[in-house]
Every structure is written in C-alpha cells, then in structure tokens.
ROLOLUM-166350 format. One record per residue (C-alpha): x, y, z. Coordinates in steps of 0.001 Angstrom, whole numbers, plus 524288, in hexadecimal, padded with zeros to 5 digits. Layout:
// residues N
       X       Y       Z
       X       Y       Z
...
END
This chain:
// residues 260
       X       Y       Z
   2AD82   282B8   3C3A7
   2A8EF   276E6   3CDE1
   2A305   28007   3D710
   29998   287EC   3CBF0
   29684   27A36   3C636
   29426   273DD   3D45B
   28B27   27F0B   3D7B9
   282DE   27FBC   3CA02
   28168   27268   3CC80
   27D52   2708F   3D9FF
   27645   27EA0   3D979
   26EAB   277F2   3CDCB
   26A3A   26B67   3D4CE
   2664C   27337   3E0CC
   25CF8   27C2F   3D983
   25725   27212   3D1E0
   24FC2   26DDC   3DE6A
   24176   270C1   3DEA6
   23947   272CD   3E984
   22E73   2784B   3DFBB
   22F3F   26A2A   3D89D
   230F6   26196   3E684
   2251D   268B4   3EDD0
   21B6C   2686D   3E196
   21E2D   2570A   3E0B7
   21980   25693   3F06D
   20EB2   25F40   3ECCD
   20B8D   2594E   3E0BC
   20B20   26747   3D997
   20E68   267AA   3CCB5
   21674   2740A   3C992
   21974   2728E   3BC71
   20B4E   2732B   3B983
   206AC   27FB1   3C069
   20A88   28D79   3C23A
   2184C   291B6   3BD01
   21A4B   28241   3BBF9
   228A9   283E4   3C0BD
   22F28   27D8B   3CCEF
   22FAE   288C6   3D421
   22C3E   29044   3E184
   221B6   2999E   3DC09
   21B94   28E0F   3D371
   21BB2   28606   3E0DD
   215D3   29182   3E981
   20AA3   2923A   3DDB6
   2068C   284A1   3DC52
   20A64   28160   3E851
   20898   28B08   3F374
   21222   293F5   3F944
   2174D   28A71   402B9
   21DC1   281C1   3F77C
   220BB   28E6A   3F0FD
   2289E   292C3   3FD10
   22EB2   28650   3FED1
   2319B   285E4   3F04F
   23827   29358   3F055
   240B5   29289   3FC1B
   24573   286B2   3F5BA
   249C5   28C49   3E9BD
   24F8E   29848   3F126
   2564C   28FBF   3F8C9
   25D01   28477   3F079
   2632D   29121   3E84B
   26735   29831   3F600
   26D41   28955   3F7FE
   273B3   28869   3EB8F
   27A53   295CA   3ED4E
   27DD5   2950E   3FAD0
   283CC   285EC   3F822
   28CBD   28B47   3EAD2
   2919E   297A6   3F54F
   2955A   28DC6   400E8
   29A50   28206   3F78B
   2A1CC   28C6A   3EFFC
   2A3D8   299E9   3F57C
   2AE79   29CC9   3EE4D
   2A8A5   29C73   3DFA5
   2A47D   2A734   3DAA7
   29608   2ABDB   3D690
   291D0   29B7F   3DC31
   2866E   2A11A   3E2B4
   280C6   2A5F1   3D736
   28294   29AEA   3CF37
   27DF1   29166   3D718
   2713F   299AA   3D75D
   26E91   29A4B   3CAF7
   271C4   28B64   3CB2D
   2667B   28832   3D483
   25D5C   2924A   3CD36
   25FB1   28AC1   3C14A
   25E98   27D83   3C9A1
   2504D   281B2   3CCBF
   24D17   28521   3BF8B
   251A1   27C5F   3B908
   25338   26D73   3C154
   25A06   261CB   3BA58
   24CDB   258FF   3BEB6
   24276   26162   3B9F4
   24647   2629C   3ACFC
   24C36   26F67   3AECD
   2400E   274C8   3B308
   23E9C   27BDC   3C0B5
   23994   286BA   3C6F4
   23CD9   29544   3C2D2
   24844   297A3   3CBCE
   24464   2A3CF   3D1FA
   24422   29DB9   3E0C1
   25235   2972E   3DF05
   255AE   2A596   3D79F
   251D5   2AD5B   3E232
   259F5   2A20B   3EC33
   265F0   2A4AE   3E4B4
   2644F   2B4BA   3E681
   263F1   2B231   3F2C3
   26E21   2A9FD   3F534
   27688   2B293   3EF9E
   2706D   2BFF0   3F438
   263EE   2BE99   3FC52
   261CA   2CDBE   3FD68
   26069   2CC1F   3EE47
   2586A   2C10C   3EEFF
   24F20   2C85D   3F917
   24D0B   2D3DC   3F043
   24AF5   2CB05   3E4B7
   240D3   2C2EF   3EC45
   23AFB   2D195   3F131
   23A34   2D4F7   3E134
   235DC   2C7CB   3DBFE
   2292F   2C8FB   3E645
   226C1   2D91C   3E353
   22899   2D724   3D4D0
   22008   2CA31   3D486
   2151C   2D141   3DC6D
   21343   2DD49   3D554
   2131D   2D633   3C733
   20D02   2C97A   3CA61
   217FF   2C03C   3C558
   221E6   2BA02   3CCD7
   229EA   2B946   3C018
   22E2C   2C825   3C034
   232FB   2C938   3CD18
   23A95   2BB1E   3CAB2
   23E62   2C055   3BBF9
   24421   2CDA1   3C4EA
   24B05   2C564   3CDC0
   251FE   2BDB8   3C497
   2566A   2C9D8   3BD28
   25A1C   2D2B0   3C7E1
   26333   2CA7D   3CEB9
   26C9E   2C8B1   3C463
   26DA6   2D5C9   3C35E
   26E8C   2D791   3D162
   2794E   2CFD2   3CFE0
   28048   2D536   3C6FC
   27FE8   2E34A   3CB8E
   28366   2DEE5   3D994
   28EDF   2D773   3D1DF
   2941F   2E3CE   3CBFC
   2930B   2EADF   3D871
   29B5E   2DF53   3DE75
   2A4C2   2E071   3D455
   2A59F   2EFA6   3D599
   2A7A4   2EE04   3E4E9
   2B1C2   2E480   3E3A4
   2B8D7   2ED75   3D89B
   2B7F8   2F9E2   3E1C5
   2BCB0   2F277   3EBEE
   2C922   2EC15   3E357
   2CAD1   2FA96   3E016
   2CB73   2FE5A   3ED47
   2D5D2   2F508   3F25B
   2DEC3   2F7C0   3E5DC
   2DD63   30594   3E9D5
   2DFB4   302A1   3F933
   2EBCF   2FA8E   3F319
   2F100   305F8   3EAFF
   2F11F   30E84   3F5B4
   2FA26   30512   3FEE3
   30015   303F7   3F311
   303E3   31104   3F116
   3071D   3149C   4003B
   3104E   308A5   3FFD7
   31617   30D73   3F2F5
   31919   31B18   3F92B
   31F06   31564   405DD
   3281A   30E51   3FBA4
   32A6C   319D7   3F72C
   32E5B   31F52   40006
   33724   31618   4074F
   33EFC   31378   3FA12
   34034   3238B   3FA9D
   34518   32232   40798
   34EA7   3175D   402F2
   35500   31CD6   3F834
   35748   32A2C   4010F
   35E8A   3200B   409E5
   36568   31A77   3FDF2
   36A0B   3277A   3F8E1
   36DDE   32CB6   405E0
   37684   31F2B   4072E
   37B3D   3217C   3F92B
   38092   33005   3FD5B
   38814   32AE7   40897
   38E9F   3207D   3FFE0
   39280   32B88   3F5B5
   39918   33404   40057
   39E24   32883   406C0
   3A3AD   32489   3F902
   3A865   3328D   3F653
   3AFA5   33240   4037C
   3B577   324B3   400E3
   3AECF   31C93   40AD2
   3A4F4   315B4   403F0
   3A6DD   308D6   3FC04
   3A160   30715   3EDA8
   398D9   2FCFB   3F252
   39364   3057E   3FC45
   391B7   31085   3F269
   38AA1   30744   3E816
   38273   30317   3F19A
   37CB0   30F32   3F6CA
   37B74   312E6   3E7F6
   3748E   3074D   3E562
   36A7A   30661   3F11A
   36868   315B7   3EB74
   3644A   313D0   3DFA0
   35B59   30654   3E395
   35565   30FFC   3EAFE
   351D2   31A59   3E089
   34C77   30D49   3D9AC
   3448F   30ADA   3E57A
   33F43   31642   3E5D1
   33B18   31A77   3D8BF
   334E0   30A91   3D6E8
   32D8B   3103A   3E683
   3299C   31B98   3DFAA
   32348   315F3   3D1D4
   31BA9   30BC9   3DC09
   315A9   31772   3E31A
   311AE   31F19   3D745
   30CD9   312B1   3D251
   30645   311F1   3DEFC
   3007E   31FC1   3DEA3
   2FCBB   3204D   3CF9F
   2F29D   3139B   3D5A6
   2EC46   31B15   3DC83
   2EBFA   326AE   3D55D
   2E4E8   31BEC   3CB3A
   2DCA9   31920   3D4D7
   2D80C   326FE   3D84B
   2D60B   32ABF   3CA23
   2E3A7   32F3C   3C4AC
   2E970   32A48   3B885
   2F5FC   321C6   3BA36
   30146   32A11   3B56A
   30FEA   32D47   3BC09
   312D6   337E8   3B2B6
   314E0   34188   3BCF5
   31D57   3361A   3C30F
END
C-alpha cells in the first residue's frame, strides 16, 4: 500500500507544476482571461506564441514521462505503478492544490504518460490528434479520440497479454505431461522388470523348499519381495495411465479408463 500512496502523492505534486502559469507572470499575460482561459500548452502557444507554447508542452510531456519513469525505478516491482502514477500527474496538471483546483486541460501531461509507458502509442496518437484536428478544425476531437482510444488500446493489448501468457502456461503443463508420462512408462517398466526378477527368485525358493534346502525365512522372503513387486507394479502402471489419459485430455479425448 506505501508504494501506490507514495507515488499518487509525489506523481500529484509533480504534475501540479505549471510552466503555462510560470511563463505567462514573466510575460505579464493573463491566461485566464483569453482564449481557452486554461493553464495549458495550446492556450500558451495562442496568446503567447509558439515558442512558450513549445516550451509549455514539452514541459507537460515531460514532468508525466518523469513521474512514470521515477514510480518504475523507485518501485519496479509493483504492479500497474506506471500507470498510476500517470494518471496521478495528469490529474496534478488539472487540477493543482495552489490554483484552486484549476489547471490546464491535461492533454500535454496525457500524451507524456502514453508515452512513457508506450511511445509507439503515443506517436500514433500524436499522428491522429494533428490529422483529426486538421481536417475538422478543432483540436478538441482529435484530443477527445486520444483520450478514448487508448484505454481501449489498453485493454485489448491486455487481453492479448493475458491470452499469451495462458497459451504459454498451457504449453509448459503440456511439455510437463509429456516428461511426465515418458518417466511414468520407464517406471513402468523397470517395476515390470523387477517383479520378473522377484518371481524368478520366488521359483528357485519353492524348488529349493521342495528339495529341502531352503529355510522358511528364505522362502517368506522371496514370497514377500514377490508380491511387493506385483504392488509395485500395478501402483507403476495406474501412474502411467494416469499419465497417458493427460495427454489424451490434452489432445481432445475424454478422461475415461474403462477399457483399462
């Protein structure tokens, strides 16, 4: 729980700073009173020019690119950090503690985050965004598209993760069957060897008791590593149809041992 509350937090306090609301004091440009009035990189590059603009928007990329990078070296092994932390700094932007919760629309810092965490994402985002916002006139629809898609990205690349992994699982478990079935038939084997040994040593006791040279001990011995043997062999055998019905599972065979 201290790492995802460490992150929000620090994620938080690194978004809320403003290059929008730091360049527009030195200038003496009021952005709240002009064009989108929000604290952000295209309000800068509007009122004013494209330098601040610039400056303004590889800020914003880069404090969430910061933020996402820092949670992933502080804590690599926590899971889904990245993404939080993200969304942390996007929030930060929008929303900073000193401004009365009032910021810039996040789409810079957005964008950082994407590509952070995937930058040939981010790249074909940032291609969309500028295609969509050419051909209708508003920057709003290609940042409205961006927003949407990459959720969704997200979550489709997510489920093709999780389908990799889960062919891959299957894989191994059937790699695992098959050692497990080869190892099962060698056992099989060598307890069929064994109790052909065992009987064989169990004959010579009976005509060495029928001829009066063999001891009772001797006898109940032989008789006894005999019939360990049989129970050797028929617990070998139930392993490697166990073994075998697997991976008949496996290849698309019910699991029966009738004909067993």
């Amino acid at each position: 729980m201290l790492p995802y509350i460490v992150t929000i937090l620090g994620a938080y306090l690194i978004g809320c700073s403003n290059m929008a609301l730091y360049l527009s004091r030195w200038k003496g440009v009021n952005l709240r009173a002009g064009g989108s009035k929000n604290l952000g990189a295209s309000n800068a590059f509007a009122l004013m020019g494209w330098k601040a603009g610039l400056l303004v928007a590889v800020h914003d990329i880069g404090k969430a690119v910061l933020a996402v990078e820092l949670s992933k070296w502080i804590f690599p092994a926590v899971p889904l950090l990245g993404f939080i932390a993200g969304v942390a700094c996007v929030l930060g932007h929008m929303f900073p503690f000193y401004l009365k919760f009032k910021g810039g629309k996040g789409f810079a810092s957005y964008l950082g985050m994407i590509l952070a965490i995937n930058w040939k994402v981010a790249l074909c985002i940032l291609a969309a965004v500028v295609i969509l916002t050419v051909l209708t006139d508003y920057i709003v629809v290609g940042t409205v598209t961006s927003v949407v898609s990459f959720p969704i990205y997200t979550a489709i690349r997510n489920q093709e993760l999780a389908l990799t992994e889960a062919r891959q699982a299957l894989r191994k478990e059937i790699e695992q069957s098959y050692y497990n079935a080869g190892a099962a038939y060698q056992k099989y084997l060598s307890a069929s060897r064994s109790l052909e040994a065992a009987r064989e040593a169990f004959r010579y006791e009976e005509e060495k008791s029928a001829a009066g040279r063999s001891t009772i001990f001797d006898y109940n011995d032989a008789k006894t590593r005999m019939e360990q043997s049989e129970s050797e062999l028929v617990q070998a055998k139930f392993e490697f149809i166990f073994r075998r019905k697997i991976l008949d599972f496996y290849a698309g065979e019910p699991l029966g041992f009738e004909k067993y």
